[in-house]
C-alpha positions as CSV (number, residue, x, y, z in Angstrom):
1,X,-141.8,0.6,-34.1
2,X,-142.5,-1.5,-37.2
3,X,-145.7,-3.0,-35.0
4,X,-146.7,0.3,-34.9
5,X,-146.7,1.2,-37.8
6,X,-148.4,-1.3,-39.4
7,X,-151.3,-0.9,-36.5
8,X,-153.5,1.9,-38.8
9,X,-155.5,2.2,-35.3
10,X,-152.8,3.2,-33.8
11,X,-151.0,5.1,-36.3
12,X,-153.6,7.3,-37.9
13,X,-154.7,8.6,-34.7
14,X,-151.1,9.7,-34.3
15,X,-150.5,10.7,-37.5
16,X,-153.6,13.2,-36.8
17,X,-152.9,14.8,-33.8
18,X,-148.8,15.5,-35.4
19,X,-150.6,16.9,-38.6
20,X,-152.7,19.3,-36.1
21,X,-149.5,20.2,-34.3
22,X,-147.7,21.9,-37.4
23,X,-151.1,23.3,-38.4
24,X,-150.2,27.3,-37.0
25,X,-146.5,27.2,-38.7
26,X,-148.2,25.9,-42.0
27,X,-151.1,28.4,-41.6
28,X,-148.2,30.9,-41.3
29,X,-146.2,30.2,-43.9
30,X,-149.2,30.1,-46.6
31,X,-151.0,33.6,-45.0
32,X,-154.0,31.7,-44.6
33,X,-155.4,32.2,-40.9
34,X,-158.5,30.9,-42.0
35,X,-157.2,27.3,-41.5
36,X,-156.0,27.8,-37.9
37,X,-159.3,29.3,-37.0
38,X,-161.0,26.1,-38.8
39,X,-158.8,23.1,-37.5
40,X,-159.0,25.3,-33.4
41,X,-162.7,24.6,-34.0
42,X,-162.0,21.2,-35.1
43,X,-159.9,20.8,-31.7
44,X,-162.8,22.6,-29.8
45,X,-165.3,19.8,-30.9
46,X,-163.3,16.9,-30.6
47,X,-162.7,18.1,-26.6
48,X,-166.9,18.4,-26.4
49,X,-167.2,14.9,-28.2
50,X,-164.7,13.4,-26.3
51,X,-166.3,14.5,-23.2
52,X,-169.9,13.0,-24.6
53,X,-167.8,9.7,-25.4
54,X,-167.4,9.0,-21.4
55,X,-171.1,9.2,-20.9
56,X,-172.0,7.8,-24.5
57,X,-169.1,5.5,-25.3
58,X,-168.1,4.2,-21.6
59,X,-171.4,4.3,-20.0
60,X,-173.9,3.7,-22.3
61,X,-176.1,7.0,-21.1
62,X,-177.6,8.9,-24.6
63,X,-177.3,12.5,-23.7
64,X,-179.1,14.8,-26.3
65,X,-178.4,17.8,-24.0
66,X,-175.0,17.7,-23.8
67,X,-175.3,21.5,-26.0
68,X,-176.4,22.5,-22.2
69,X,-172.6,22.5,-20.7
70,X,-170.9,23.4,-24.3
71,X,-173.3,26.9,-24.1
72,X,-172.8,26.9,-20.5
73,X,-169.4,26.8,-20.7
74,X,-169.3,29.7,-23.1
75,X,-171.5,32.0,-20.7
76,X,-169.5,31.2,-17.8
77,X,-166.7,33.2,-19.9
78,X,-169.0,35.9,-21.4
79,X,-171.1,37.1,-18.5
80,X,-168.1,37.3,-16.1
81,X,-166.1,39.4,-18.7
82,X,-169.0,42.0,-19.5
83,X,-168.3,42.6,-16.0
84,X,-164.8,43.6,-16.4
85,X,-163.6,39.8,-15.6
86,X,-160.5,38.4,-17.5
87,X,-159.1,36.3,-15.2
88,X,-158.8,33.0,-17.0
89,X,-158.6,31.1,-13.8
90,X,-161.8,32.6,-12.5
91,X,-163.3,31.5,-16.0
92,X,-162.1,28.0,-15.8
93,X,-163.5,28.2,-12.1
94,X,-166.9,29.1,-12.7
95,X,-167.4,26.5,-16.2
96,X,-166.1,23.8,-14.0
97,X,-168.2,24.6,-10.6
98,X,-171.4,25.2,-12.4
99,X,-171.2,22.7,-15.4
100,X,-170.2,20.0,-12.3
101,X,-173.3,21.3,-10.3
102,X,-175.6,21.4,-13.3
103,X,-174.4,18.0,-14.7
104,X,-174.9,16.8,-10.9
105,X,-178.6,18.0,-10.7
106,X,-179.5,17.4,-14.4
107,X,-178.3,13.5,-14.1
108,X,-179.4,12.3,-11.0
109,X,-182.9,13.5,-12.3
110,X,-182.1,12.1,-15.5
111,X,-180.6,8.4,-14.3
112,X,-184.2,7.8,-12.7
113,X,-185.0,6.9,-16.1
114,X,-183.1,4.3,-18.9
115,X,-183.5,4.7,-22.7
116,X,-186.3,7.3,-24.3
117,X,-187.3,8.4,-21.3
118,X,-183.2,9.4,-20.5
119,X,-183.0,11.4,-24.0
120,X,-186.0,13.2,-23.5
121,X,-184.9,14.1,-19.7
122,X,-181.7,15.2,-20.7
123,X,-182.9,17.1,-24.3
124,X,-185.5,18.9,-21.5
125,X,-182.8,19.7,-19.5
126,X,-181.0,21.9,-22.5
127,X,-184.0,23.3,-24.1
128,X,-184.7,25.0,-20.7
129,X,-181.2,26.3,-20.7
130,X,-181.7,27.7,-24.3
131,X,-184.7,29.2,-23.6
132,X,-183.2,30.4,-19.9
133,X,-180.7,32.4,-21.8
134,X,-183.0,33.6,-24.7
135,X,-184.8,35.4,-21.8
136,X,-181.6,37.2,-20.8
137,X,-182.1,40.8,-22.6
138,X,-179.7,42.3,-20.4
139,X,-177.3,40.6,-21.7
140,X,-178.1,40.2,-25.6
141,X,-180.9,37.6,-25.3
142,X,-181.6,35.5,-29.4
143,X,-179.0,37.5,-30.5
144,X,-176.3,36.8,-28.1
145,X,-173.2,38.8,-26.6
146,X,-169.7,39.6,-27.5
147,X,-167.4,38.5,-24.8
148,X,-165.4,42.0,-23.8
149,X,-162.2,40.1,-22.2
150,X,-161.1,36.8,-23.1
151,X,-159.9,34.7,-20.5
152,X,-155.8,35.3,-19.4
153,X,-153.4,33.0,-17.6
154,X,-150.6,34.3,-16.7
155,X,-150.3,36.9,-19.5
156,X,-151.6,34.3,-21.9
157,X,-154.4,35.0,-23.6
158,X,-156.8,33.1,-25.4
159,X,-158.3,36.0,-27.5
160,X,-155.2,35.2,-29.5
161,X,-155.6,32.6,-32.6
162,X,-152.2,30.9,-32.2
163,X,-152.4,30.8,-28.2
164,X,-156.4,29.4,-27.9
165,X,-155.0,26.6,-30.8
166,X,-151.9,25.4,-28.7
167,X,-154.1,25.8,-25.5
168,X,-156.8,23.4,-27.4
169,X,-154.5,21.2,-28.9
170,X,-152.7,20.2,-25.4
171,X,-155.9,20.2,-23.7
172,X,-157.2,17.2,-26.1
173,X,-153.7,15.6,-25.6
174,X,-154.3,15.7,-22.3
175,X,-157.8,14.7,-22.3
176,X,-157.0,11.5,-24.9
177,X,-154.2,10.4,-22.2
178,X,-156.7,10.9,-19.5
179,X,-159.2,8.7,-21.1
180,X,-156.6,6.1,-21.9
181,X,-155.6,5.5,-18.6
182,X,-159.9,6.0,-17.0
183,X,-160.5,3.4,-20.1
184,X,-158.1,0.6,-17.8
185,X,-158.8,2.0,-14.4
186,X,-161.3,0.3,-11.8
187,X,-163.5,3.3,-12.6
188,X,-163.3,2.8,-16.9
189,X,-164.1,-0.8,-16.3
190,X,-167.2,-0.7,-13.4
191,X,-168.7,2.1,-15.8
192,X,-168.5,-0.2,-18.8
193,X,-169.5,-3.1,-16.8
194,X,-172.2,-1.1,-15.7
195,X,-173.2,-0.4,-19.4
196,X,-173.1,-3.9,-20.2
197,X,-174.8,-5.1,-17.0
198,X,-175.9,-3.4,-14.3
199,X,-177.7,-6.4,-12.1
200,X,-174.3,-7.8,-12.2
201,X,-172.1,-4.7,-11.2
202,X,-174.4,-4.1,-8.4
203,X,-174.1,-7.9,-7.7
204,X,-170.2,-7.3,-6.8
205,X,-171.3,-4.7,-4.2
206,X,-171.0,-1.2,-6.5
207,X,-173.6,1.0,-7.1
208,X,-174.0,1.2,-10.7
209,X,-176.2,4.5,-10.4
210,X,-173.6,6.7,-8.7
211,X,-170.5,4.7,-11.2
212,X,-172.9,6.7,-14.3
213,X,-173.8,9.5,-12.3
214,X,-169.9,10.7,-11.8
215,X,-169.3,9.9,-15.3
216,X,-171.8,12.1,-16.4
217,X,-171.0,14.5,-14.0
218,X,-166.9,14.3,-15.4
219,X,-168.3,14.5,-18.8
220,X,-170.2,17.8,-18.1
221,X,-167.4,19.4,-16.7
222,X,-165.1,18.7,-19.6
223,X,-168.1,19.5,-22.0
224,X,-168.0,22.9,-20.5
225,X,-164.2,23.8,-21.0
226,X,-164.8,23.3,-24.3
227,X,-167.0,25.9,-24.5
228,X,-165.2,27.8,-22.7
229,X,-162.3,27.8,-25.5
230,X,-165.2,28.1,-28.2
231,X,-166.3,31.9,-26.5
232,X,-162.8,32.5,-26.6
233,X,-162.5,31.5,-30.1
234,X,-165.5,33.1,-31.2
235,X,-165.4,36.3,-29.2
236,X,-169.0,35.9,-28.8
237,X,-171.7,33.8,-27.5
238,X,-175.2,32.7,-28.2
239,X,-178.3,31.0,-27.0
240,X,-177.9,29.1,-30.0
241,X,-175.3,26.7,-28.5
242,X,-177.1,25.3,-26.8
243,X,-179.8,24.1,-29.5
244,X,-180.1,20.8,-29.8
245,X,-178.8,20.5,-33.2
246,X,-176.0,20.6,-31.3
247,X,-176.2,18.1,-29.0
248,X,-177.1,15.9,-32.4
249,X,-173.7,16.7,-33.7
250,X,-171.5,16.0,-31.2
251,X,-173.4,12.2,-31.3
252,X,-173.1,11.8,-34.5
253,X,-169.0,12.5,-34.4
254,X,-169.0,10.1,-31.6
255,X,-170.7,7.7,-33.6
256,X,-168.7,8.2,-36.9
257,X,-165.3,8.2,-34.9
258,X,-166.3,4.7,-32.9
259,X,-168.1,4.9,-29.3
260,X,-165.8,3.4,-26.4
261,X,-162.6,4.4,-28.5
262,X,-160.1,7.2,-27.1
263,X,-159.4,8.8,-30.3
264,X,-162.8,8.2,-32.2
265,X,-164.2,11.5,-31.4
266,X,-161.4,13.1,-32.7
267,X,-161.4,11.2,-36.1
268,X,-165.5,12.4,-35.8
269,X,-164.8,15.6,-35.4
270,X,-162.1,16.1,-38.2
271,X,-164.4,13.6,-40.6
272,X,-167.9,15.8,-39.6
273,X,-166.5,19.4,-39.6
274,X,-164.1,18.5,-42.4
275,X,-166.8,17.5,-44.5
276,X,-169.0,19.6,-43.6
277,X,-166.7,23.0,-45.4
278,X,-165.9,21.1,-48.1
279,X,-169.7,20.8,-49.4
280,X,-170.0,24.0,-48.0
281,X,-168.4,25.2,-51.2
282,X,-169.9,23.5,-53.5
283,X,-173.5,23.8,-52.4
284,X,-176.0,26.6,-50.1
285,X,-177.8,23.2,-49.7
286,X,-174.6,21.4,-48.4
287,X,-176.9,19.3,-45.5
288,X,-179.1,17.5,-48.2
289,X,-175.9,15.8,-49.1
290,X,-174.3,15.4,-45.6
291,X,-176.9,13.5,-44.7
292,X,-177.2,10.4,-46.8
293,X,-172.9,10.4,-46.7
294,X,-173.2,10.2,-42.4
295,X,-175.6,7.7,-42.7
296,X,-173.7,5.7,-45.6
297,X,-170.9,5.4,-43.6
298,X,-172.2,4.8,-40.3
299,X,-174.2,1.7,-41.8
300,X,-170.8,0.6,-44.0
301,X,-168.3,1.4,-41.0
302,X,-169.9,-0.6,-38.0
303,X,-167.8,0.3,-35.0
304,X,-167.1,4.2,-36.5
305,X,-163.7,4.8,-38.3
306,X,-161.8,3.5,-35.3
307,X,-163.7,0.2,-36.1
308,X,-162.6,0.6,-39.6
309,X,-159.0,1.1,-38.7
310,X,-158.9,-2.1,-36.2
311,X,-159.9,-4.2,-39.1
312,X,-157.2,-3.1,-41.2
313,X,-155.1,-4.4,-38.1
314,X,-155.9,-7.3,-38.9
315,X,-155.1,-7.0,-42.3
316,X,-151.7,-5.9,-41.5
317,X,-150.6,-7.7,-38.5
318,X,-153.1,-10.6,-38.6
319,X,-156.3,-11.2,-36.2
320,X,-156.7,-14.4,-35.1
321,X,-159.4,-14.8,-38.2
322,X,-156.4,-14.8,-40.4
323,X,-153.9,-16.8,-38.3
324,X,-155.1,-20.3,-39.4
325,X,-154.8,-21.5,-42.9
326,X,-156.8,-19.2,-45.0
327,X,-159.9,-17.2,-44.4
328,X,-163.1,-18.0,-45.9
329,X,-165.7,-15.6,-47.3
330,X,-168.2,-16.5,-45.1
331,X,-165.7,-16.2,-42.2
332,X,-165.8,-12.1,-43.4
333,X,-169.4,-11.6,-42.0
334,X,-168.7,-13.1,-38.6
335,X,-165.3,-10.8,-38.3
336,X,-167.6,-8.0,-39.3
337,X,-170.3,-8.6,-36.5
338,X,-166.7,-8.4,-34.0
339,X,-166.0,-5.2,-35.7
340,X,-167.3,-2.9,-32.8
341,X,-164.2,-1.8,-30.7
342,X,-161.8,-4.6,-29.5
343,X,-161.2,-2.3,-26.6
344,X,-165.0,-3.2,-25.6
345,X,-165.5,-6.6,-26.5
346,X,-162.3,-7.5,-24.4
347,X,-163.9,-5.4,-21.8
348,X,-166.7,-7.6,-21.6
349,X,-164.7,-10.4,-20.2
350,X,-162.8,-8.6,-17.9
351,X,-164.4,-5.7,-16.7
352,X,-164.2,-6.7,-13.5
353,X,-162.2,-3.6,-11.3
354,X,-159.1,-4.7,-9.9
């Protein structure tokens, strides 16, 4: 317990997600619903970055269109219920089948290509989709659509503020556990391998491709339930999910948590959105200032705030740059350089799948 607690990469993460737990009783006790709407689209946005994070973090593969499955998602709830729909297992059906079959087409076009060429692909990819759903008239076209029946499991439904934040909140426990476990797996480690080194995966008989292509394909998926919960949330839809401002956003809270780490995209999203409403009343021109603060601290925190939190490990329990003698300041630049997940750099020894 007392290693634990003096493990800030371990504890603050923690400490977060029993913070956002209490979150509806405090929200009820002050009268302020405002803040369970806020910290469910917190939740919401962490699930979407987290899902970005396997294809971004794990396998190296800069998506710019991952707005395409978040909007997708959300339509797969909205279309379905102006028809009458509210079966929430039908919903969950339909954003998992065609956000798997859409992630399926859109990257094995896509993982033709490496670098530029891949953004571009994939930015293509969810500029279509935008402009696919613009075109809908029929059902609200630029200006979107309510959704007439939220989804319902079993009598539970997610139209309802404290049900869609409990239903969010277990959903990204159960998608941080998930990773944890994919992170260790033969899968995790032949998809970072394959990041780091594809002539050599492919070397141990694997096929690199197809190891990025399911990730990507996993990562759409779980891209799309969270836009499922965000119609839900909302109570409405619009082409404009699918912008790719969008798809910017949910990089840049994988970037500012730490890319490769399990709970960096949450620490993104709370950092990003949190921010975000807090200049938000002080200033109309709120993004002039967000700016310049996203790019201070991803140039002063290399590694995101998970990185951040691993080097106060080793502040607290000792790294093995403070377990001789003393530490010298030149010594400080080299730990920095390290900086970038431990979770990585010890994958790139032993990535091997077992």
């Amino acid at each position: 317990m007392n290693s634990f607690l003096l493990r800030p990469s371990a504890f603050v993460p923690a400490a977060v997600a029993a913070a956002l737990a209490v979150v509806p009783f405090a929200a009820d006790a002050t009268g302020q619903p405002f803040w369970l709407s806020f910290f469910a689209r917190i939740l919401i946005y962490a699930i979407a970055a987290s899902a970005l994070n396997l294809a971004l973090g794990f396998g190296g593969l800069v998506s710019f269109g991952h707005a395409l499955f978040l909007g997708l998602g959300s339509y797969a709830v909205a279309l379905p219920a102006a028809h009458g729909v509210s079966d929430g297992w039908l919903h969950l059906l339909l954003v998992l089948g065609s956000c798997g079959l859409l992630a399926l087409l859109v990257g094995a076009i896509s993982l033709r290509t490496s670098g530029m060429s891949f953004i571009m692909i994939t930015l293509a990819f969810a500029q279509m989709g935008y402009f696919l759903f613009v075109s809908l008239k029929a059902y609200g076209g630029d200006d979107g659509m309510a959704v007439s029946a939220t989804s319902r499991f079993l009598g539970l439904d997610l139209g309802s503020a404290g049900p869609l934040y409990a239903v969010s909140w277990l959903v990204l426990l159960l998608l941080s556990w998930w990773m944890t476990r994919l992170r260790s797996s033969a899968f995790g480690m032949a998809l970072r391998g394959a990041r780091q080194n594809s002539r050599r995966v492919q070397a141990m008989g694997l096929q690199p491709q197809r190891i990025k292509l399911a990730a990507f394909v996993l990562s759409g998926m779980v891209c799309g339930v969270a836009g499922m919960l965000l119609a839900n949330m909302n109570a409405y839809v619009s082409p404009s999910t699918l912008a790719w401002t969008v798809s910017g956003e949910l990089i840049v809270m994988v970037v500012l948590g730490g890319m490769g780490t399990v709970y960096g995209p949450l620490l993104g999203a709370l950092v990003f959105l949190g921010l975000e409403e807090v200049l938000k009343g002080y200033t109309e021109h709120w993004m002039i200032v967000m700016g310049p603060l996203i790019v201070l601290m991803a140039l002063l925190g290399r590694g995101g705030l998970m990185g951040l939190l691993e080097r106060l490990d080793q502040l607290f329990v000792g790294g093995r740059d403070a377990a001789g003698d003393g530490v010298s300041a030149g010594n400080d630049g080299a730990a920095d350089k390290t900086a970038a997940p431990a979770e990585d750099q010890a994958g790139e020894a032993s990535w091997q799948p077992r």
